[in-house]
C-alpha positions, -999 to 999 in steps of 0.1 A, spaced: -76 -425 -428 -65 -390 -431 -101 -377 -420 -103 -399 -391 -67 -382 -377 -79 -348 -384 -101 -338 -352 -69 -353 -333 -47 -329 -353 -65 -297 -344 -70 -305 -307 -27 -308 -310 -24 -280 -324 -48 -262 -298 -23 -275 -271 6 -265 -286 -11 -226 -290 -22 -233 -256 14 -241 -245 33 -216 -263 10 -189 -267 21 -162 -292 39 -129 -272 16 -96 -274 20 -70 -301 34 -94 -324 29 -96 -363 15 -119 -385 53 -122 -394 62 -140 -364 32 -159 -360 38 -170 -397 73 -180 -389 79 -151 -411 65 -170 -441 38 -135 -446 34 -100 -435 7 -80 -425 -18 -61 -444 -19 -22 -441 -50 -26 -415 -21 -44 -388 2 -12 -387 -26 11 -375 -38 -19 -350 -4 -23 -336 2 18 -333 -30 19 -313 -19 -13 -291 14 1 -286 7 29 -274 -23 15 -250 1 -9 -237 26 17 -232 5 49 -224 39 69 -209 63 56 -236 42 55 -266 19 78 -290 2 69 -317 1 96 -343 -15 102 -379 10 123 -397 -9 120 -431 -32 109 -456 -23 91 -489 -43 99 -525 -63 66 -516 -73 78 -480 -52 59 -459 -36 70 -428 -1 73 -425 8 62 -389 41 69 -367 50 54 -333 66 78 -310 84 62 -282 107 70 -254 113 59 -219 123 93 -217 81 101 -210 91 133 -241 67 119 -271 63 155 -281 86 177 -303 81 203 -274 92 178 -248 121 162 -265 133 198 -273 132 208 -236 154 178 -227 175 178 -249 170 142 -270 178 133 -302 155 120 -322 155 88 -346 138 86 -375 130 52 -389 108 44 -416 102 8 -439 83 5 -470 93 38 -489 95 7 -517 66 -14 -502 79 -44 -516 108 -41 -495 88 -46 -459 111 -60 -438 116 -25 -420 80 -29 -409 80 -62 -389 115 -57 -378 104 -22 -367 80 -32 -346 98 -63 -333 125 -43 -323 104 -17 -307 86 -45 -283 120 -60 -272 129 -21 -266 101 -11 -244 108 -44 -224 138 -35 -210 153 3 -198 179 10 -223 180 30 -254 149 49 -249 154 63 -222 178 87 -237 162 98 -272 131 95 -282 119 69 -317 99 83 -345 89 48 -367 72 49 -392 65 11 -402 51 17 -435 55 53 -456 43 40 -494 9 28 -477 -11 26 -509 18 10 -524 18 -14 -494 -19 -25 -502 -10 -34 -538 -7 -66 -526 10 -98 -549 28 -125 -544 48 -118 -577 60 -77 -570 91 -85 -561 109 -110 -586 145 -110 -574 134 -116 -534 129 -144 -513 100 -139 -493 75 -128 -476 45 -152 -500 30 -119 -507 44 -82 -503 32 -48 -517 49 -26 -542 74 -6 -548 58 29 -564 30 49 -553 -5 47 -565 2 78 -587 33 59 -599 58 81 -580 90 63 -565 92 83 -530 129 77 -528 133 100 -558 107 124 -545 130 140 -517 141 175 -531 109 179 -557 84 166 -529 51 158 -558 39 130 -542 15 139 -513 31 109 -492 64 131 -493 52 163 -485 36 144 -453 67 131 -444 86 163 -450 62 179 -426 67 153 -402 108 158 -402 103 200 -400 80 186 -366 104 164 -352 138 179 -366 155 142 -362 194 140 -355 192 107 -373 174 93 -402 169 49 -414 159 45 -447 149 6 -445 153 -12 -478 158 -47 -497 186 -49 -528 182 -64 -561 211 -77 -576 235 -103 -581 239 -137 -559 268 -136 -528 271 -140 -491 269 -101 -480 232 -98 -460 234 -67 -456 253 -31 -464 249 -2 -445 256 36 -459 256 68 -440 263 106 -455 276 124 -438 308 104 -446 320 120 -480 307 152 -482 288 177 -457 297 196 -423 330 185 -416 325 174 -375 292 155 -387 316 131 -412 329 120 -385 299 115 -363 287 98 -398 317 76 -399 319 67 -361 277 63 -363 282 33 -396 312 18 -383 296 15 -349 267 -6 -364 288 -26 -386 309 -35 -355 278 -46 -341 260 -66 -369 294 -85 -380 299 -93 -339 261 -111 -344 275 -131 -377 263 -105 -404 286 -97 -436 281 -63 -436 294 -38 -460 296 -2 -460 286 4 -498 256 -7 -521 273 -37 -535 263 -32 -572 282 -39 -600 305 -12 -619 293 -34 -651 260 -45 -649 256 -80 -645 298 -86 -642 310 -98 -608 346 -94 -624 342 -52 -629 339 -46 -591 322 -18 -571 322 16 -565 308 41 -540 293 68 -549 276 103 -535 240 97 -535 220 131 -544 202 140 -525 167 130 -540 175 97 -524 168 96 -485 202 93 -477 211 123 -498 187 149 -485 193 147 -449 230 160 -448 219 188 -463 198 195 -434 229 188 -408 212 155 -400 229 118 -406 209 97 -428 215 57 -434 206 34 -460 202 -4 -449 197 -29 -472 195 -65 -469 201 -90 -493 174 -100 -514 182 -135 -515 185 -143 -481 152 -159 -471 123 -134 -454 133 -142 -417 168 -135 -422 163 -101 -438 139 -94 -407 166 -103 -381 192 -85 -397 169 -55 -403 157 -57 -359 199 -60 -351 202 -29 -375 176 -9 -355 191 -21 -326 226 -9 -333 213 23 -343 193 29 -313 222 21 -290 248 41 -308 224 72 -304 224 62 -267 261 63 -266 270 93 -286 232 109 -291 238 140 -273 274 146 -291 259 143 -324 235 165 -314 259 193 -302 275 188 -331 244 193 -357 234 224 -340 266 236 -343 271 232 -378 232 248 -384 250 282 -370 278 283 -395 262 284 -434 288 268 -456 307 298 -481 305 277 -506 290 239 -516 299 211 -537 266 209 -558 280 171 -574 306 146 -566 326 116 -585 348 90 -578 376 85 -589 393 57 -611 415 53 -582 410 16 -567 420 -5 -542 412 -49 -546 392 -57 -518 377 -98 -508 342 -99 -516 324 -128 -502 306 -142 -534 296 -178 -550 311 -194 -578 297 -185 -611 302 -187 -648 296 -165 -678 277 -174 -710 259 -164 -739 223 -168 -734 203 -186 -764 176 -159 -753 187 -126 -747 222 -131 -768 240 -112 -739 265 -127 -715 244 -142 -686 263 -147 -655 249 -177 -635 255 -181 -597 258 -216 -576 250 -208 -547 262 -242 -530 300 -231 -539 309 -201 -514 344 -183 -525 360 -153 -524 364 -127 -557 392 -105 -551 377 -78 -572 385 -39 -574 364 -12 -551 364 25 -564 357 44 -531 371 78 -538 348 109 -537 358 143 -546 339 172 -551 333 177 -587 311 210 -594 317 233 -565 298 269 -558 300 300 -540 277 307 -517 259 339 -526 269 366 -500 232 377 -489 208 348 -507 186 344 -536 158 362 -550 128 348 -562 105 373 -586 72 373 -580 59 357 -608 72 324 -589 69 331 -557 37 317 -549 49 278 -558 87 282 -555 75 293 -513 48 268 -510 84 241 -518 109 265 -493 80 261 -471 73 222 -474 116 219 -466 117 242 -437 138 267 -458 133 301 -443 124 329 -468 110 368 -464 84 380 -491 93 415 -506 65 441 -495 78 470 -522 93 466 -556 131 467 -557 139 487 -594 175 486 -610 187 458 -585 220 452 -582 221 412 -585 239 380 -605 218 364 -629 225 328 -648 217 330 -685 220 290 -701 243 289 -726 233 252 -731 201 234 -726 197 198 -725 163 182 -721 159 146 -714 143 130 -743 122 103 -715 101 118 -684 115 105 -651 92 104 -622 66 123 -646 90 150 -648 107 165 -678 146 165 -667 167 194 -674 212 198 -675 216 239 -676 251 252 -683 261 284 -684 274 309 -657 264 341 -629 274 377 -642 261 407 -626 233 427 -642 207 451 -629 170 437 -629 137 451 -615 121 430 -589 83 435 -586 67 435 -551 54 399 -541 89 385 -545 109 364 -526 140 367 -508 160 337 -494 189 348 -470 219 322 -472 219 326 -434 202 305 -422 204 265 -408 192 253 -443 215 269 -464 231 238 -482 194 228 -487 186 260 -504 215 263 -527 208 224 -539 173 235 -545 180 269 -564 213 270 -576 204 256 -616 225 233 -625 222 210 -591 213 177 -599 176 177 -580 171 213 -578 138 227 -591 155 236 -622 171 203 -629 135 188 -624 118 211 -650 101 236 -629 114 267 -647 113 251 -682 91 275 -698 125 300 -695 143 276 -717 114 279 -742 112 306 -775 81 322 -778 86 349 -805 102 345 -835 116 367 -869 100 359 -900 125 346 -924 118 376 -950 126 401 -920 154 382 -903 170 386 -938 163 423 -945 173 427 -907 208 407 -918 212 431 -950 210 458 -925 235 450 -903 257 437 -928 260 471 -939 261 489 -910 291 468 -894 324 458 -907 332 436 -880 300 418 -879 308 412 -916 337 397 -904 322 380 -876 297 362 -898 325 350 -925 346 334 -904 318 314 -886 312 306 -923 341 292 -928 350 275 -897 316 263 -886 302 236 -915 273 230 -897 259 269 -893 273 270 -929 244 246 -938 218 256 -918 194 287 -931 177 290 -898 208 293 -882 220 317 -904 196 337 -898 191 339 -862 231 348 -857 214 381 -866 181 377 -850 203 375 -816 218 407 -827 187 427 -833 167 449 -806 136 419 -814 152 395 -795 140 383 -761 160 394 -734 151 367 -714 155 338 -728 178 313 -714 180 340 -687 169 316 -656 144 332 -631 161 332 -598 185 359 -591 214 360 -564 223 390 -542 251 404 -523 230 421 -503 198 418 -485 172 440 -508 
C-alpha cells in the first residue's frame, strides 16, 4: 500500500516547496528545521553569496589558511558602504567582532551568525553605524571532523564538528601564546580591523536547569576604569534584551563551585586572558562570552544565539561611538601599574537559581555521589554566588619598558609582532646597563603538558643589577596602547605570559655541575676560610632536617658559594628599564 502512496507523497511535498519556498541565503540549519548544520564547504558558499547579493554592504574575505588547507572566511558588512579597515577608520565606526566554532562542536554561532546577518541587511538599522566582522567558523579543520557523537552533553545538531584543532590545540587557550596557525590568523585579522567589540560564540557543558543562556563581558572587573562601565552598561544592555524576548539569562558561567553539586553554588571569576574574553581587555577592547545551554534543543540554542547578536549589534548602535571615544582614550594613558591575577572572595551573597529537582546518590559504577536531574520538576535552588573580584598579584609598571637580549629577540618579536605590541630593535650594544632583573627563587614545573606546553609558576622578585646587552636586542617601551598586553606577556610570573607557558625554560635549567670530590674540597676550603659561613652551615644543620639528610644538598650550599657557579641561573632573560637605552 505504502508504495502505491509514495509518487503521491513526493508530488505533496513538491507543492508544499513550491508554496513555501525556502528564503535565500539560508542554511541547511533552517531548511533542516535545525535538525543539522552545514559542512565547512556552505560557510565559504554563503560568504561568496552574501556578498554578491549585497555588493555595497558586504565583502567576502580570506583571512587565513588552516594546517589542512582550508580557508578561513570572514564577512564584512556595513550599511555604512566602509568594508575596509581604511574606510571604517575614516568614519569613525566601530567594529564588531564575531566569531562561532572556536570549539567546532559548539556551532550554533555559525547558523545564527548568518541568520542574523540576513535579517540585518534586510532592513536599515544597525549597520549602518558600525561595520560586522563575522567570522562563522574559526576551528575549520576542527569543524570538518564531523560526528554525530563529539559532543556528549548537547542536544543537537545530528552531527557537529569538534572541539580542538587538527594539531590538538584548544584555540580558546591559544590567545596569549598564539601556536596554532588558526590563532595567529585571527590575531592578524584583529591588528587589521582593531574591533571595539569582540563575541566569543559558545555552548556549556554542565549540569541540568532552566538558564539558556549566560552572557560575560571584561571589562567589568578589572581593566581601564571608563571601559568597566561601558563593559557593564554593554552586558546589562543585552541581558535586558534577551530576558524582554523570554530568555533566563545570567551574567556568569553557571558552573558549580563543587563539581557535580547544585548545593555548593557559583562563583565568578576573572578569566585570563588566554581565554577570548580575557585577552581583549588588555587591548582596551570589550570582549563577551555567550553560552547557551547545552541541553536546550539545537533550534533553541540558535535563536538565542541570533537575539544575542542582535542585542549586541544594536547596543553598538546606541552607544558604539562612546565606547569608542572611550577605548582610544584609555590607549593614550599606559596603566602605572597592573593587576597580573585576580580572586574572589569567600564573600557571598544567596541568589534564586532557576534549576530542576534533583537527587544525590551513590553510583554502583563510579562509587562517587551522582547527582540526577528531572527535568519535568522546574524549582528554584536558593544557593550561594561568590562574585567578588579583587586584585590579587599587582605590578609596577616599569618606568621606560622591557628589554629583550638578543639571543631571544628573533622569536620573543616575531610574538610582540603577531599581538600588535610595538617594540624597537637595539642597533649598538648597551655594556654595564643600568636595569632590574628577576632571578627565581622558586621554580614549579607542571608535571602534565597543557596544550603541548610544559607549564611554568616562577616566584621570586626585581632588584637592580647592571648587565650587558648585545646589539640585536629588543626594547619594549611601556608607552604605548598595548602596554597591559605587554606586561601580561613579559612580566614572569603572569599566568599566560611566555614565561608561564615555558618559553624561557631552558633559564630554569642547570647545565654545569661540581663533582662531588671538588664540591667537598671546595667546602673544606671555605670552611676554613670563614667563621661565619661555619656558622651559617651549622645552624642550617640543625634547623633544616631535610638539607641535614641530603649530601647533594650539602654540597651545593657551597657550590652556590663558589666563583663555579652559574650566574645565570634562575636569572630570567628579560630585563626592565627605567630608562630608554
Amino acid at each position: 500500500m505504502l508504495r502505491h502512496l509514495l509518487p503521491w507523497l513526493a508530488l505533496a511535498a513538491g507543492h508544499i516547496a513550491a508554496a513555501a519556498p525556502q528564503p535565500a541565503l539560508s542554511t541547511l540549519a533552517e531548511r533542516s528545521g535545525f535538525a543539522e548544520t552545514g559542512r565547512y564547504a556552505e560557510v565559504g558558499e554563503l560568504c561568496r553569496d552574501f556578498a554578491r547579493a549585497h555588493p555595497r554592504k558586504v565583502r567576502c574575505t580570506e583571512f587565513g589558511r588552516t594546517p589542512q588547507g582550508r580557508p578561513m572566511w570572514a564577512v564584512v558588512a556595513s550599511q555604512s558602504g566602509a568594508l575596509t579597515p581604511e574606510a571604517a577608520r575614516r568614519a569613525g565606526l566601530p567594529v564588531t567582532l564575531v566569531q562561532g566554532g572556536i570549539h567546532a562542536g559548539e556551532i550554533e554561532g555559525k547558523d545564527a551568525g548568518f541568520l542574523a546577518l540576513r535579517e540585518q541587511l534586510a532592513r536599515p538599522g544597525a549597520l549602518k553605524s558600525q561595520v560586522l566582522v563575522f567570522v562563522p567558523v574559526f576551528n575549520v579543520d576542527g569543524h570538518e571532523r564531523f560526528g554525530a557523537w563529539n559532543r556528549p552533553n548537547q542536544r543537537g545538531p545530528e552531527r557537529m564538528g569538534w572541539r580542538v584543532t587538527a594539531q590538538n590545540l584548544n584555540l580558546n587557550r591559544d590567545y596569549m601564546k598564539a601556536d596554532a596557525p588558526e590563532m595567529q590568523a585571527m590575531l592578524g585579522l584583529v591588528r587589521t580591523w582593531d574591533p571595539l567589540v569582540a563575541v566569543d560564540l559558545h555552548t556549556t557543558d554542565g549540569a541540568q536547569f532552566e538558564h539558556d543562556v549566560a552572557v560575560m563581558v571584561e571589562p567589568v572587573h578589572a581593566g581601564d576604569a571608563a571601559l568597566r562601565e561601558a563593559g557593564r552598561a554593554w552586558r546589562d544592555g543585552v541581558i535586558d534584551a534577551l530576558a524582554a524576548q523570554g530568555a533566563l539569562p545570567l551574567p556568569f558561567y553557571p558552573s558549580f563551585v563543587e563539581m557535580d553539586n547544585p548545593a555548593s553554588g557559583f562563583k565568578e571569576t576573572l578569566p585570563t586572558p588566554r581565554f577570548s574574553h580575557g585577552y581583549f581587555l588588555l587591548r582596551n577592547r570589550l570582549g563577551m562570552l555567550v553560552e547557551t545551554h547545552s541541553w536546550k534543543d539545537y533550534a533553541t540554542r540558535v535563536r538565542l544565539t541570533r537575539q544575542s547578536v542582535d542585542a549586541v549589534l544594536d547596543q553598538v548602535a546606541r552607544h558604539g561611538r562612546d565606547w569608542l571615544r572611550a577605548a582610544h582614550a584609555a590607549d593614550a594613558r599606559p596603566p602605572a601599574e597592573l593587576a597580573l591575577t585576580w580572586r574572589t572572595t569567600d564573600e557571598a551573597r544567596d541568589i534564586d537559581f532557576r534549576g530542576y529537582a534533583y537527587t544525590r546518590s551513590p553510583s554502583e559504577v563510579s562509587g562517587a555521589s551522582m547527582t540526577r536531574y528531572d527535568e519535568t520538576r522546574p524549582e528554584v535552588w536558593r544557593v550561594p554566588l561568590r562574585d567578588h573580584v579583587v586584585p590579587d598579584l599587582v605590578r609596577a609598571a616599569p618606568r621606560a619598558g622591557y628589554l629583550v637580549p638578543a639571543e631571544h629577540a628573533a622569536w620573543v618579536g616575531e610574538k610582540l609582532a603577531q599581538h600588535g605590541v610595538r617594540f624597537e630593535w637595539l642597533a649598538a650594544p648597551r655594556p654595564g646597563l643600568a636595569v632590574q632583573a628577576f632571578r627565581a627563587t622558586a621554580v614549579k614545573r607542571d608535571a602534565a603538558t597543557t596544550e603541548g606546553r610544559q607549564r611554568m609558576v616562577l616566584a621570586g622578585a626585581w632588584a637592580g643589577e647592571t648587565r650587558d646587552l648585545p646589539a640585536g636586542s629588543l626594547f619594549v617601551p611601556i608607552a604605548q596602547p598595548l602596554a597591559a598586553l605587554a606586561m601580561q606577556l613579559l612580566e614572569p610570573d603572569a599566568p599566560d605570559s611566555l614565561a608561564a607557558w615555558g618559553r624561557f625554560a631552558p633559564a630554569f635549567e642547570a647545565k654545569e655541575y661540581m663533582e662531588p670530590y671538588v664540591a667537598e674540597r671546595v667546602a673544606r676550603e671555605q670552611l676554613a676560610a670563614s667563621p661565619a659561613l661555619r656558622e651559617a652551615f651549622a645552624a642550617r644543620l640543625r634547623d633544616d632536617p631535610a638539607f641535614a639528610a641530603d649530601a647533594r644538598a650539602r654540597l651545593d650550599f657551597f657550590y652556590r658559594r663558589s666563583p663555579s657557579w652559574d650566574e645565570r641561573l634562575n636569572l630570567y632573560p628579560v630585563l626592565r628599564v627605567d630608562a630608554r637605552p
